[in-house]
Structure formats: C-alpha cells, structure tokens
C-alpha positions as a Markdown table, in Angstrom:
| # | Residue | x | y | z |
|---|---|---|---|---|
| 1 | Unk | 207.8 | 434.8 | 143.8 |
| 2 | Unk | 209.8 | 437.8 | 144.5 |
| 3 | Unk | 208.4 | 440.8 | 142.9 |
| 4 | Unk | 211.8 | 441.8 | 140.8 |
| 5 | Unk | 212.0 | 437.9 | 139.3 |
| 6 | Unk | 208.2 | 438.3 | 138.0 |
| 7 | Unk | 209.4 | 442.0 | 136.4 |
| 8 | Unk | 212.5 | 440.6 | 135.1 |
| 9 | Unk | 210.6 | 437.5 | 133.5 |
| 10 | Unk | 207.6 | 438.9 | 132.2 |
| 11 | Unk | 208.5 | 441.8 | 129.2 |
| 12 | Unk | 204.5 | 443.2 | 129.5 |
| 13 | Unk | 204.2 | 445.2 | 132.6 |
| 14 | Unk | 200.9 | 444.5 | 134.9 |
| 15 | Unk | 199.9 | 448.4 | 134.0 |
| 16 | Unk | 199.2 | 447.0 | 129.9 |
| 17 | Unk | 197.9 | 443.6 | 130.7 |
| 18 | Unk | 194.2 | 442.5 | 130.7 |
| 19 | Unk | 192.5 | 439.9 | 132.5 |
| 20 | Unk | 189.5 | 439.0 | 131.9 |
| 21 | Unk | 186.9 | 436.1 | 133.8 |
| 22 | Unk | 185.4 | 434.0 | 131.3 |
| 23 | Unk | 182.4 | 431.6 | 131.3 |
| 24 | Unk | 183.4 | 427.9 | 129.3 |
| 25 | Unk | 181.0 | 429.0 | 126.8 |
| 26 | Unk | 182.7 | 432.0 | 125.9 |
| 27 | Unk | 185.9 | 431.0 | 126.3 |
| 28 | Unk | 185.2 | 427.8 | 123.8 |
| 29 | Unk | 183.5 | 430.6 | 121.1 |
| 30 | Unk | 187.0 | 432.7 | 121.5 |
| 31 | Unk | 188.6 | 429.6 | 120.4 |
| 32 | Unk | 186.1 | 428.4 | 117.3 |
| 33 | Unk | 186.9 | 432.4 | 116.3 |
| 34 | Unk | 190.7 | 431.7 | 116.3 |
| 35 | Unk | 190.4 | 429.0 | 114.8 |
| 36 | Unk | 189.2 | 430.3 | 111.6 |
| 37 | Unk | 192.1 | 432.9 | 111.3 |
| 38 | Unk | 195.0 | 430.6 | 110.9 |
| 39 | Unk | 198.0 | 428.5 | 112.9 |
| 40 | Unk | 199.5 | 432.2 | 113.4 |
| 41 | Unk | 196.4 | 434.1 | 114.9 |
| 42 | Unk | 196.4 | 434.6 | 118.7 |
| 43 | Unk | 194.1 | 435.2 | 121.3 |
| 44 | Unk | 195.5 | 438.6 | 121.9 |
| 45 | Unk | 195.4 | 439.8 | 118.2 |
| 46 | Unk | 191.8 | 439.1 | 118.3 |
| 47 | Unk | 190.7 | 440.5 | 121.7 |
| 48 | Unk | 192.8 | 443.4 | 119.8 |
| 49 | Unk | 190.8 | 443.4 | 117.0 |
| 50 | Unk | 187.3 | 443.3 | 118.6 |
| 51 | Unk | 188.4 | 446.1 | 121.2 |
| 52 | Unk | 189.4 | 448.8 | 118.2 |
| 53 | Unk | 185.9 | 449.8 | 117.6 |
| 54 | Unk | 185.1 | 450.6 | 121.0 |
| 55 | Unk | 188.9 | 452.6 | 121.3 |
| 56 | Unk | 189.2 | 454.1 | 118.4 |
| 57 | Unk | 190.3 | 458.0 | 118.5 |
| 58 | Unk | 187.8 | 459.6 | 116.2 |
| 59 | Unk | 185.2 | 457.4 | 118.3 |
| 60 | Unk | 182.7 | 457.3 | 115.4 |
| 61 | Unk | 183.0 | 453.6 | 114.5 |
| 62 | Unk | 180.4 | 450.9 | 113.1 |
| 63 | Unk | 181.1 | 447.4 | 113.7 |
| 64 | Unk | 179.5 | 445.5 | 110.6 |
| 65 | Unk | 178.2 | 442.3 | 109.6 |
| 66 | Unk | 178.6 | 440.8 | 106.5 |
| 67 | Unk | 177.5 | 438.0 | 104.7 |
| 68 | Unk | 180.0 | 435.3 | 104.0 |
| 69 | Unk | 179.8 | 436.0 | 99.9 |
| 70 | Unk | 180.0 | 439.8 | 101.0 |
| 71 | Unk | 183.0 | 439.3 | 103.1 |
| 72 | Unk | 184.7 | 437.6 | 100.6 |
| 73 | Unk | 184.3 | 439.6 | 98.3 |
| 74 | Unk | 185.2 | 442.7 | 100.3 |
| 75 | Unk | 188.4 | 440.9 | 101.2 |
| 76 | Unk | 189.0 | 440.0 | 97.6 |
| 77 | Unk | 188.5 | 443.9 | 96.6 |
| 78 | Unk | 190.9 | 444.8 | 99.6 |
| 79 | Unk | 193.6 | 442.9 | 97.9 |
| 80 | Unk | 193.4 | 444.2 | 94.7 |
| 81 | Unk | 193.4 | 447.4 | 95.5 |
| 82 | Unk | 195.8 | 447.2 | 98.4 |
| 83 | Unk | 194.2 | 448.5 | 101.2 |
| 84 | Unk | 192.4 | 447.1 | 104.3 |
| 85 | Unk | 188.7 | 445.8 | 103.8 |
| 86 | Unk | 187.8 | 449.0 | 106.7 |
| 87 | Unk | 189.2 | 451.4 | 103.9 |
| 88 | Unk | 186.9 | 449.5 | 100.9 |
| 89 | Unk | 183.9 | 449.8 | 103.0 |
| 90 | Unk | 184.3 | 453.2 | 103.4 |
| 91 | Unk | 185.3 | 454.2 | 99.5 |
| 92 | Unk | 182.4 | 452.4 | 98.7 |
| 93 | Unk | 179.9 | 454.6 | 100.6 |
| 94 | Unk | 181.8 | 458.0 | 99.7 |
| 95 | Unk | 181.3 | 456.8 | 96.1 |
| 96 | Unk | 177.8 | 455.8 | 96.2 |
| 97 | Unk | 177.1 | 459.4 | 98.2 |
| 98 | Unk | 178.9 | 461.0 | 95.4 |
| 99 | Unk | 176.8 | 459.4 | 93.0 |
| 100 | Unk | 173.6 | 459.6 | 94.7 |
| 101 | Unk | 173.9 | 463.9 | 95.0 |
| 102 | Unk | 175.9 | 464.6 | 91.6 |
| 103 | Unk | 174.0 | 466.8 | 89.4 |
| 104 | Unk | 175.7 | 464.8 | 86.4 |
| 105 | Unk | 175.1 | 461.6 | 88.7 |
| 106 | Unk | 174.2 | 459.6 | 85.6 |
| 107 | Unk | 177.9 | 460.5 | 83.8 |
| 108 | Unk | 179.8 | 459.6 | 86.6 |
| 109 | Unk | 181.7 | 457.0 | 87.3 |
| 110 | Unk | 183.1 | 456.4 | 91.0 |
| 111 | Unk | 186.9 | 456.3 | 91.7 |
| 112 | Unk | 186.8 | 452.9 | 93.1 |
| 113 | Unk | 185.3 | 451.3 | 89.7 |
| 114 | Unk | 187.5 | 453.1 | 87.9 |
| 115 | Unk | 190.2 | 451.9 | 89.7 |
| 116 | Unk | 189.1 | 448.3 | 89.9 |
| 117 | Unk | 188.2 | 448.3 | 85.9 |
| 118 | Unk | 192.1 | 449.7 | 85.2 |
| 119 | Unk | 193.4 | 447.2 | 87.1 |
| 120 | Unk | 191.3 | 444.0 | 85.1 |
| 121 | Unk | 192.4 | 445.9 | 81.8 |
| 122 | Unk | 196.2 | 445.9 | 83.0 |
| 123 | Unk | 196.4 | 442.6 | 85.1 |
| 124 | Unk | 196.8 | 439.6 | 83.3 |
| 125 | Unk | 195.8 | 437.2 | 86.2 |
| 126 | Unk | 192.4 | 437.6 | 87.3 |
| 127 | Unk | 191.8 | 439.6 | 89.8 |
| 128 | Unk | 190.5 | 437.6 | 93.5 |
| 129 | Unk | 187.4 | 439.5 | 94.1 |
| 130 | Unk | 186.2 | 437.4 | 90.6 |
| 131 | Unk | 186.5 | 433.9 | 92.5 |
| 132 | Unk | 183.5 | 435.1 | 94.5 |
| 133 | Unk | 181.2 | 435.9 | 91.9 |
C-alpha cells in the first residue's frame, strides 16, 4: 500500500499508536475486563486507563484494590458528590489525617461527612452510596 493512501486513511499517525504482542491468555482477560464496563467501553479506553498510573505527571500514584462492596460504595459516594471515585479516595484520607492530628480531633467533623450528611438532609431520593449498605 502506498505510504500516502495508509496516511490519508488512517487519522492516528504511527508516532501515537501502540502495539503490543499478546499471549491468548492475556488477550482473552483484556476481553472478560471490557466486558464488565459496558457495550460502549473499548479496548483502547482501558489500556488508557490502566497506563495513567504509570504516566501520570506528579508520578506519585497508587493503584488500589478494592473489595467489590468497597468499590461500590466508592462509586456510589463519587456520584453523589460529583466527582471521580480517584478524588473520594483521596478526600477520604486528607479527612481521616485531619482527624487523626487535630488537637480538637474529637469535635471535628470532616468535610466530606459533612457534605454527604447535607446532601441526605436536602435530597429527597436516596442517595446511591445507600444501596450498598
């Protein structure tokens, strides 16, 4: 194929594509993953996904795993309050440092829980990070 046909055809140039070899096995867990994320999900959105971690720019970043319950529950929260479940994680651990090292540690109450009990009191439907409870 002549070299301006492929250019013209393809809209990603070779410099920001990725190819990768892959054994059956791993190639067959790829697509149990991308199963569970919906008709919509592609195989490039998750190979995205799994690759921020190791790229992102501050370069301090934890991958974690959650149990199912946890993760549900974390996604739930993430809707309610609007943000990404990566932004409830780390709330959660700024509020429990806060709370931990507070001199009035006892009086306090973290920004999240307030946030999250406001919501319940204004909201008439219930909130989804009660389904998993």
């Amino acid at each position: 194929m002549p070299r301006a046909y492929a250019r013209r055809n393809n809209p990603t140039p070779k410099i920001q594509q990725l190819r990768v070899r892959l054994t059956d096995v791993e190639r067959q867990a790829l697509d149990a993953a991308l199963l569970t994320r919906g008709p919509d999900a592609t195989l490039s959105d998750l190979i995205r996904e799994l690759l921020q971690p190791i790229i992102t720019p501050g370069g301090h970043c934890y991958v974690l795993a959650l149990s199912s319950p946890a993760a549900i529950r974390l996604e739930g929260m993430a809707q309610t309050l609007r943000r990404n479940p990566a932004q409830i994680v780390e709330c959660c651990i700024n509020d429990i440092h806060s709370t931990a090292y507070r001199e009035d540690g006892e009086n306090y109450q973290p920004l999240t829980v307030r946030e999250i009990r406001l919501r319940k009191q204004y909201q008439p439907q219930p909130l989804p990070l009660q389904k998993a409870a």
